[in-house]
N, C-alpha and C positions, 0 to 999 in steps of 0.2 A: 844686808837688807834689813830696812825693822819695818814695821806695823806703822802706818800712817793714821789720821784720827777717826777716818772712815773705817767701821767695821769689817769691812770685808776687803781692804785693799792693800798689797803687799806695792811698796814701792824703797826701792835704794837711799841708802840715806848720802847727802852730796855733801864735799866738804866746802867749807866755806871760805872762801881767796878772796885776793884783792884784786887791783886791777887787770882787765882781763887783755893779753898783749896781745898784738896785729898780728902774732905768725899766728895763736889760737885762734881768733876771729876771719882769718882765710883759708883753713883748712878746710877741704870739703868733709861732708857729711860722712863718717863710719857706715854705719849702718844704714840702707838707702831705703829697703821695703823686708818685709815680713810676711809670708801669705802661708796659711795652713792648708793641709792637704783634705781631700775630701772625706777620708772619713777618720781626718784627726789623728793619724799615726805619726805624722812626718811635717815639718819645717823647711822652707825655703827660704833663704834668707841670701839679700845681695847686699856686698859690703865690698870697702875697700881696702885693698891688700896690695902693698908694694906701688900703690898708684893706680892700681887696675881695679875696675869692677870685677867680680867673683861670684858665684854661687854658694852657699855653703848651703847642705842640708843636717839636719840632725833628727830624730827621733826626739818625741814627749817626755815617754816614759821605757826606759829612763832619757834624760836631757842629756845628748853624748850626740858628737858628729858622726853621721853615715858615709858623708862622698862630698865629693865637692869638683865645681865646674873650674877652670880656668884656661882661658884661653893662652895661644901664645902668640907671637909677633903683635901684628899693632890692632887684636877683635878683643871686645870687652864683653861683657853681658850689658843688656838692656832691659825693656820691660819681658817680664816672665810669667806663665802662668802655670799651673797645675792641669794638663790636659785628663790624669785621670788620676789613682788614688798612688799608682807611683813613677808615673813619668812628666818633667818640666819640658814646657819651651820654652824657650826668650829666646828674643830679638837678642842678634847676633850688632853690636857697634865698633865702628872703623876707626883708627887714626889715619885715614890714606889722604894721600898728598901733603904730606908732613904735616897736617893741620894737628894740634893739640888737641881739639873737641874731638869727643868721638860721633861720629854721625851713622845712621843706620841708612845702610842699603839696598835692605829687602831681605837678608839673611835669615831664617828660622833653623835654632836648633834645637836636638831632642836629647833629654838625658836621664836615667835612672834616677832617683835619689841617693844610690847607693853608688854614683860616679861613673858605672857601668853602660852600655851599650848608646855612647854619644855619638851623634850623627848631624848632619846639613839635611836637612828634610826640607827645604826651600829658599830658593837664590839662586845666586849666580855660582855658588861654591855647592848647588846641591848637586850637580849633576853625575853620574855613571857612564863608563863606559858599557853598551850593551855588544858582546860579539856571537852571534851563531846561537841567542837562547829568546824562547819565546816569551820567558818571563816579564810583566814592566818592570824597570827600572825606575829611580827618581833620575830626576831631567834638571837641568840648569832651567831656572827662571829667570828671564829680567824683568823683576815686578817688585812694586813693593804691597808688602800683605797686611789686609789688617784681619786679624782673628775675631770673627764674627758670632763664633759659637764653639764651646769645646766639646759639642756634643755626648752630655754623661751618658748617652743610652748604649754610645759609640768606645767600646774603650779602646779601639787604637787608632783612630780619626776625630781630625779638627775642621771645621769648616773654615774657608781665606774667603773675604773681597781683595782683589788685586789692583795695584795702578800702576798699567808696564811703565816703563823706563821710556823717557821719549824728551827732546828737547825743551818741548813746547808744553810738555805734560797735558795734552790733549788728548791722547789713545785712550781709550774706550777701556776698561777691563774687564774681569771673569770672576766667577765663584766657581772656587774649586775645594773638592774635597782631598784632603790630604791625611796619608796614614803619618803616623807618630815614628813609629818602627821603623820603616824603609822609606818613608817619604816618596812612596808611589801617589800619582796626582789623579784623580777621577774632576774629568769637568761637568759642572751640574748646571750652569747657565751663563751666559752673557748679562753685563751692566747695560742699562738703557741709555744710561748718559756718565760723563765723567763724577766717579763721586764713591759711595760704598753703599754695601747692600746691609739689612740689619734681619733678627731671625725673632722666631717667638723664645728664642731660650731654649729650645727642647727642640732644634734643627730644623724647622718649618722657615721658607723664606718667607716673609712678607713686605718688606717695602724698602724701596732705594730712595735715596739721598744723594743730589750732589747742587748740579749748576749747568746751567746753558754757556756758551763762548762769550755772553754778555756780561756774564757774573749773577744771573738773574738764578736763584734758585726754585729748583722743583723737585716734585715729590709721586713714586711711581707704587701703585701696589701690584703684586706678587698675587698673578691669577691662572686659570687652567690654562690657559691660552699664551699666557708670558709675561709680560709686563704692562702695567696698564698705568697710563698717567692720569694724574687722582686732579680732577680742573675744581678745586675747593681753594679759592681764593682765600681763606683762612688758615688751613692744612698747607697750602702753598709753603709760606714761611716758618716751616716746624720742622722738628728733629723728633722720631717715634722714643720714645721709652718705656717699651714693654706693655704685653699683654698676652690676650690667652687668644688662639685662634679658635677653640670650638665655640667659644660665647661670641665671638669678634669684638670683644675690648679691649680699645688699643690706647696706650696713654701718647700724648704729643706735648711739647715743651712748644709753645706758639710764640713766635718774635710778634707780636702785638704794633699795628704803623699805631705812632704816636702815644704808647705806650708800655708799659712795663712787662716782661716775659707774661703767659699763663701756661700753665695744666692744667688741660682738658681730657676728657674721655669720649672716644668717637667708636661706634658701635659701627663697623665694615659691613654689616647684614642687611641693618635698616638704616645706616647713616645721619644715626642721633647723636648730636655734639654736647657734650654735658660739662658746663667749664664748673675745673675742680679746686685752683686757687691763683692768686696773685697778689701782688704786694704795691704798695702806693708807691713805694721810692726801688726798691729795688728787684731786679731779674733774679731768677733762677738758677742758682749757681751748679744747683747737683741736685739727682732725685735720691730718697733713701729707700731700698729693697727689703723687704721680707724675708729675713733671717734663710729660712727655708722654699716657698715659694716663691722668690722675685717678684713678688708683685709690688708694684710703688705704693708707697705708703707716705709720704712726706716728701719734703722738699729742703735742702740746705739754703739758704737765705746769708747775701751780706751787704745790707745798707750801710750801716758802719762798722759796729763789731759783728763778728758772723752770731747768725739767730739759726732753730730748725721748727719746720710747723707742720707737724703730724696729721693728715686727713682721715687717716684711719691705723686705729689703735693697734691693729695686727699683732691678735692675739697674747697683748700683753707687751709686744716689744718696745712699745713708743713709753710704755711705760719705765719699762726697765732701760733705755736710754735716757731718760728722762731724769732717772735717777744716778746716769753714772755720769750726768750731766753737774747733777748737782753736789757731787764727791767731788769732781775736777774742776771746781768752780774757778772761772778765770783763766780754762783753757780750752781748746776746741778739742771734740772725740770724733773722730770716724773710723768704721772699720774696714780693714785693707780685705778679709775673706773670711768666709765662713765653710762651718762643714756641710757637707750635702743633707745632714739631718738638721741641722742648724742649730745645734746646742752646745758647741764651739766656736769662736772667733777671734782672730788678732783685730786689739782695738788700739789704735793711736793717737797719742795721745799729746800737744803743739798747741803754740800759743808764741804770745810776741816775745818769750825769754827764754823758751824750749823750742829748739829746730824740731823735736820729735821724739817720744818712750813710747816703744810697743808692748801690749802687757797680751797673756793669754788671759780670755774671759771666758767664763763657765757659764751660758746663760740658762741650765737648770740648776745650779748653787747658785749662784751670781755673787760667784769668786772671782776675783781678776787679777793675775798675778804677776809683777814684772816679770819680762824676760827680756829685753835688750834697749839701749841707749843710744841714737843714731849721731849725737854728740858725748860722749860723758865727761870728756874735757870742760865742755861748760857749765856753769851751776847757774840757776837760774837767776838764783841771790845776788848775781855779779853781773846781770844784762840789766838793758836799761828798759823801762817800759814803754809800750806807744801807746796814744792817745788817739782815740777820734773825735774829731766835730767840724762844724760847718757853716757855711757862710752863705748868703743869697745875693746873687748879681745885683746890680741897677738893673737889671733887664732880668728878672725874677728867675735866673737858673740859680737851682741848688749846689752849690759846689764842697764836697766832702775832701776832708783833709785829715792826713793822720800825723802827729808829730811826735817825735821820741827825744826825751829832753836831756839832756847830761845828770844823773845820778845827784838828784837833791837841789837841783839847779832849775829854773821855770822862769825867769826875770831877767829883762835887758840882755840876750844871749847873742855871741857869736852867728850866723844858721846858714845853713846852706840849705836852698830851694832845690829841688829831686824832682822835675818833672819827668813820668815814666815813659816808656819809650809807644811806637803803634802809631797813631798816635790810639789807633781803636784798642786799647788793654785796658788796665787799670792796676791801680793798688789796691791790699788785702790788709785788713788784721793781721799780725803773723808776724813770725822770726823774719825780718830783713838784716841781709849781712850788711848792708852799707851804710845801714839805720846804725848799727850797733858799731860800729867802726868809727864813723865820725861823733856819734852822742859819745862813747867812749873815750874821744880825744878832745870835749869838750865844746863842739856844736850842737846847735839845735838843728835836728834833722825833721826836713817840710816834707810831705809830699801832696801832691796837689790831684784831684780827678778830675781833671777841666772836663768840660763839655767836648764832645765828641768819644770818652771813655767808655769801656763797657758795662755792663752790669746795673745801669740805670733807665734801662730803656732803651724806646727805636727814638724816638722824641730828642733825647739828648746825646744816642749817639749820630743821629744825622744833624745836629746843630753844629758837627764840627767839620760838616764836609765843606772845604773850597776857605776854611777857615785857620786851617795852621799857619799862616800869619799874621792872622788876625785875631779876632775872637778869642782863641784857646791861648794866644800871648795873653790877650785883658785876664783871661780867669787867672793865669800864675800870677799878674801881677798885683791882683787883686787879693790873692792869697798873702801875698807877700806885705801887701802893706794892713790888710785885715791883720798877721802874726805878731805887728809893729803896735795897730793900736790895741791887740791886747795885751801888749807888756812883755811880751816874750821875746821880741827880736829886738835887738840894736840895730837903729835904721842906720846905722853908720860901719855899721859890721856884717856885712851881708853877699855874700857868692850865691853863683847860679851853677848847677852840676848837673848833667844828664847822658843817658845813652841813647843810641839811637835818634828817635823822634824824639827825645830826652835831649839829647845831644842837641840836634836844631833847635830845640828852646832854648837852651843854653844860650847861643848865641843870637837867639833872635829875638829874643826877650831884652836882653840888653841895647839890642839897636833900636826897640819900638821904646823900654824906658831906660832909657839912659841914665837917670839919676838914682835909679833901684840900685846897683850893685856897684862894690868894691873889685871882682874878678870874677871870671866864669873858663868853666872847664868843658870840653864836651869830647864825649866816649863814644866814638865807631858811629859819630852824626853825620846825618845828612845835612850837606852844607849848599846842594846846587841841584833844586828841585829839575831841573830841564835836562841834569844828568841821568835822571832815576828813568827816563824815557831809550837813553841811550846805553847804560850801563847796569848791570848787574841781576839778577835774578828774578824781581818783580815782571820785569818787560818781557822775557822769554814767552808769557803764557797770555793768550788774548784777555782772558781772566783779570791777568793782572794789569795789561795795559785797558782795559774798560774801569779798573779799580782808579787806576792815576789818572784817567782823563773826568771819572765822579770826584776826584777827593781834590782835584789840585788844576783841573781842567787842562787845553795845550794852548791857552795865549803866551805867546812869550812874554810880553810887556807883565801880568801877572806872576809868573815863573820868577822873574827876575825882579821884580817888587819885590818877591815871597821868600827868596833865596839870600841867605847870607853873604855867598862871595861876592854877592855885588853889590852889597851894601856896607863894604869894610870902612869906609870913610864914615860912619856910626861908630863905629868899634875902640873905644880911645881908653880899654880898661886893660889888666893883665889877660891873656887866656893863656889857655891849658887845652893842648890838641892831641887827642889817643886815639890809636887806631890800630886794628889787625892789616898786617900784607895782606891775609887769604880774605878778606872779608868779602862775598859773593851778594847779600841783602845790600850792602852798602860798602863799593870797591872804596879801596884807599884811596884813590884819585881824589875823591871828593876831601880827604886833608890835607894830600899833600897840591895841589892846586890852591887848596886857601890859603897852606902856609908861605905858596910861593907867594901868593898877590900882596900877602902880609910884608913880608921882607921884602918886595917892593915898593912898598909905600912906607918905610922905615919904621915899623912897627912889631917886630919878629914875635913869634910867639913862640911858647915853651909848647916841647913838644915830646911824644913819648909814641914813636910806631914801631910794633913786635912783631917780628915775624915768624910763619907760623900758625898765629891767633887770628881768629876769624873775627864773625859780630857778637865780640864780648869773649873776654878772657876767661883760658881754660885753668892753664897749668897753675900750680900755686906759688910758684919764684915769679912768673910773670904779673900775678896779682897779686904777691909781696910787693914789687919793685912797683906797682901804679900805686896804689893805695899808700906805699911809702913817700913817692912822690907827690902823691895827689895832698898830701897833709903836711908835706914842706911849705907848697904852694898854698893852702888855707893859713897856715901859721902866717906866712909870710904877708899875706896882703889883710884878714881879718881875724886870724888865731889870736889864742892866749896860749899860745904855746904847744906843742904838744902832751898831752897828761903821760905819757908814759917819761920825760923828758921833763914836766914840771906841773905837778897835782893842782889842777883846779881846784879854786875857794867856791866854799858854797856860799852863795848870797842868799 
């Protein structure tokens, strides 16, 4: 460990390597999360060991292991929190039905720091048998829970919103109080509609959140009486974060028709609206709390690189992040927790060459000092950087791109285009593994925020609805010849890669331009929009079938315009077809159906399905063996070869 240039920052010193190989750059993440205990005694730390999520805990002072979680057969840990100054929960995660990913099924469990008194305190695995004793017992739930408040007034009780188990995921669920210790359940009230309830932070309920059967969201407050639906056609479309119930200032994050997120402040007593901030280009990505009091103080902001814009200086804090802003210059800081006095905190510390270092910060010395590396195998000196910027439609949509370019290299480049999947998500700033695997082996890695993404508005993201084969094609491909005229791409050397809704660009990009791409690949895509009606997880829930008949409508003659398998007589370039057996968002059917139609019209494609793997590869042999494949198949139709197999020249 030395002294870094900033005065007050202890950080690891990294050795310096050369190029950095594909088994390094698939490995998951070590270290996953950090979070300190409330009054700063104890560490909680989840990491991977032998394959598995883990808990370890350790004491500060001294820095020495207490106890540690691990499950056995196929339960991981998940997310965790600190329910009081020495006992964790985390979500309990499954490997079941031989799936690779671990998925959560509602499981809550409870453990010492010091390894001691672990229990099921909610799920399907919590239940007791009770015989001949009047005492409650904890009970089997089939629910899944979201921890709503870890009430510190409470120290052997958590508050849950629940959403039981059900096909349709329609049932209604409950707030229930649950002890830490015995996982005995107290019911405190019923949901008013499908969705979660939220608190003032200090166990008071105040207002639920979810959605009508139409997908239409609303918004209920927490009154003597029950629950009351709040008819504020602006408050309609908002998520609460945080306030104080005796003044009745409540903060809300407003989805804005026709514009970009705001924070507002809405006063429950006299129902005065006071908007607090918003940004021209971009939404609301996260609010940031008050060290000690939780109250919002700021906003995390990402129009291209991430920004933060403090409304209120909270006692000094906006200053002193401000400052540990300008010590990590060139990386993002948030912090994962803080102590209940708030003069402690893990602050983390990521960026597009660091997955992530968590340091302990003192904010009355405002000392910060590493303690863990959630990669340390990589050095940052050895990844490649990304770039933001951006381009304006013929039809004046702003479209953001971020590009990560082969190490020294910027000119007439190999590139493969990455449209991301949703299609309603987006791309971030930030460590991407796929970014850094192909710029590695010597592509220009694209990725595009077509219209329809999130984080830019209600405005651009309803400009992509009923347009995934249209419109959000023109934005990749506009991207792609925008990467051309500024010198970056080789229009003669150029694949299309994606997952998911990534994946159906893939391929449907190349059928609307045909003379764009040398090859295209697509990962666990949807290839046969009139399947996603008939097949797989979306359709189960009214929710989701009111989602597909706004974003893709039910004409057929549309569906089948819109869908790739029926348009394979377009198709006349290499592809690349990946898929999970277990994939449930999007069944196999829809690859192994194109591959059939493919190899009947004598055109076979290379193909690669795991079984096992669901939407998106878990295990690391299974994302060695694609990623190894996937860069045969770039060598082969637009590579320079592989760089671990043959070092790119810098131009």
């Amino acid at each position: 460990m030395r002294k870094l240039l900033f005065l007050f920052f202890l950080w690891p010193s990294l050795a310096l390597s050369g190029q950095v190989s594909l088994s390094d750059l698939v490995r998951h993440t070590d270290i996953q999360e950090v979070k300190i205990s409330p009054t700063g005694t104890h560490l909680a730390i989840k990491k991977l060991y032998e394959g598995e999520r883990i808990l370890v805990f350790m004491s500060i002072n001294p820095l020495k292991i207490t106890g540690h979680l691990r499950f056995r057969s196929k339960e991981e840990v998940g997310d965790f929190y600190w329910a009081n100054n020495e006992r964790i929960v985390t979500e309990v995660v499954s490997r079941e039905a031989a799936l690779e990913t671990p998925i959560f099924y509602g499981s809550l469990f409870a453990i010492n720091y010091d390894g001691t008194r672990g229990k099921n305190i909610f799920g399907h695995l919590a239940g007791e048998r009770q015989v001949g004793s009047r005492l409650k017992k904890a009970e089997s739930t089939y629910a899944h829970p979201t921890i709503i408040d870890t009430l510190p007034k409470e120290k052997n009780k958590i508050l849950i919103s629940t959403s039981p188990w059900a096909k349709d995921w329609e049932t209604i669920g409950e707030i229930l109080e649950v002890n830490i210790y015995n996982g005995v359940q107290k019911r405190i009230t019923g949901l008013p509609q499908v969705g979660r309830a939220h608190t003032d932070r200090n166990g008071n309920l105040t207002f639920a959140t979810g959605s009508n059967r139409n997908g239409e969201r609303e918004l209920y407050k927490k009154s003597k009486i029950g629950w009351e639906k709040l008819e504020n056609s602006i408050l309609n479309r908002s998520w609460p974060r945080g306030g104080n119930l005796e003044t009745g200032d409540f903060y809300f994050e407003i989805d804005r028709p026709n514009d970009t997120e705001q924070l507002v402040k809405f006063n429950t007593k006299t129902n005065k609206l006071t908007q607090i901030f918003s940004h021209d280009i971009s939404d609301i990505s996260a609010v940031i709390y008050h060290p000690k009091s939780d109250k919002p103080i700021g906003v995390y902001l990402h129009p291209d690189y991430p920004e933060e814009y403090f409304f209120d200086e909270g006692d000094g804090f906006a200053a002193y992040f401000r400052g540990l802003k300008k010590a990590f210059e060139g990386y993002r800081i948030n912090f994962t927790s803080f102590t209940s006095d708030g003069s402690l905190g893990i602050l983390k510390v990521y960026g597009d060459r660091l997955p992530g270092d968590y340091f302990l910060a003192n904010l009355k010395t405002k000392k910060v000092d590493f303690l863990l590396s959630s990669s340390e195998w990589l050095a940052p000196e050895t990844l490649n950087s990304m770039r933001a910027e951006s381009f304006v439609t013929t039809d004046n949509m702003r479209i953001g791109t971020y590009l990560t370019f082969p190490k020294g290299q910027t000119k007439n480049l190999p590139m493969v285009v990455v449209p991301h999947g949703g299609p309603h998500a987006r791309d971030y700033w930030g460590y991407e593994q796929e970014a850094q695997i192909l710029s590695q082996n010597g592509y220009l890695f694209l990725q595009v925020n077509f219209r329809g993404s999130t984080g830019y508005g209600d405005h651009f993201y309803t400009a992509g609805e009923r347009e995934w084969g249209g419109k959000i094609q023109s934005d990749i491909a506009d991207a792609v010849n925008w990467a051309v005229d500024k010198g970056y791409a080789d229009p003669q050397r150029i694949c299309i890669y994606g997952a998911s809704f990534g994946g159906y660009s893939a391929l449907m990009n190349p059928i609307r331009f045909p003379d764009l791409y040398k090859c295209a690949a697509g990962y666990v895509g949807v290839y046969d929009l009139e399947m996603m009606y008939k097949k797989g997880d979306i359709k189960r829930r009214d929710r989701g079938l009111a989602y597909l008949k706004r974003e893709l409508s039910k004409d057929k003659n549309f569906l089948k315009e819109n869908s790739p398998i029926h348009n394979t007589d377009k198709l006349n370039i290499p592809l690349f077809i990946i898929h999970g057996e277990k994939d449930e968002r999007v069944p196999v059917e829809h690859a192994e159906e194109l591959l059939e139609k493919l190899e009947k019209e004598g055109k076979p494609a290379k193909s690669l399905i795991v079984a096992n793997e669901g939407h998106g590869f878990y295990n690391e042999k299974n994302n060695m063996k694609l990623y190894t494949e996937l860069l045969a198949f770039l060598d082969k139709h637009i590579g320079v070869g592989s760089v671990e197999k043959q070092p790119a020249v810098n131009q």
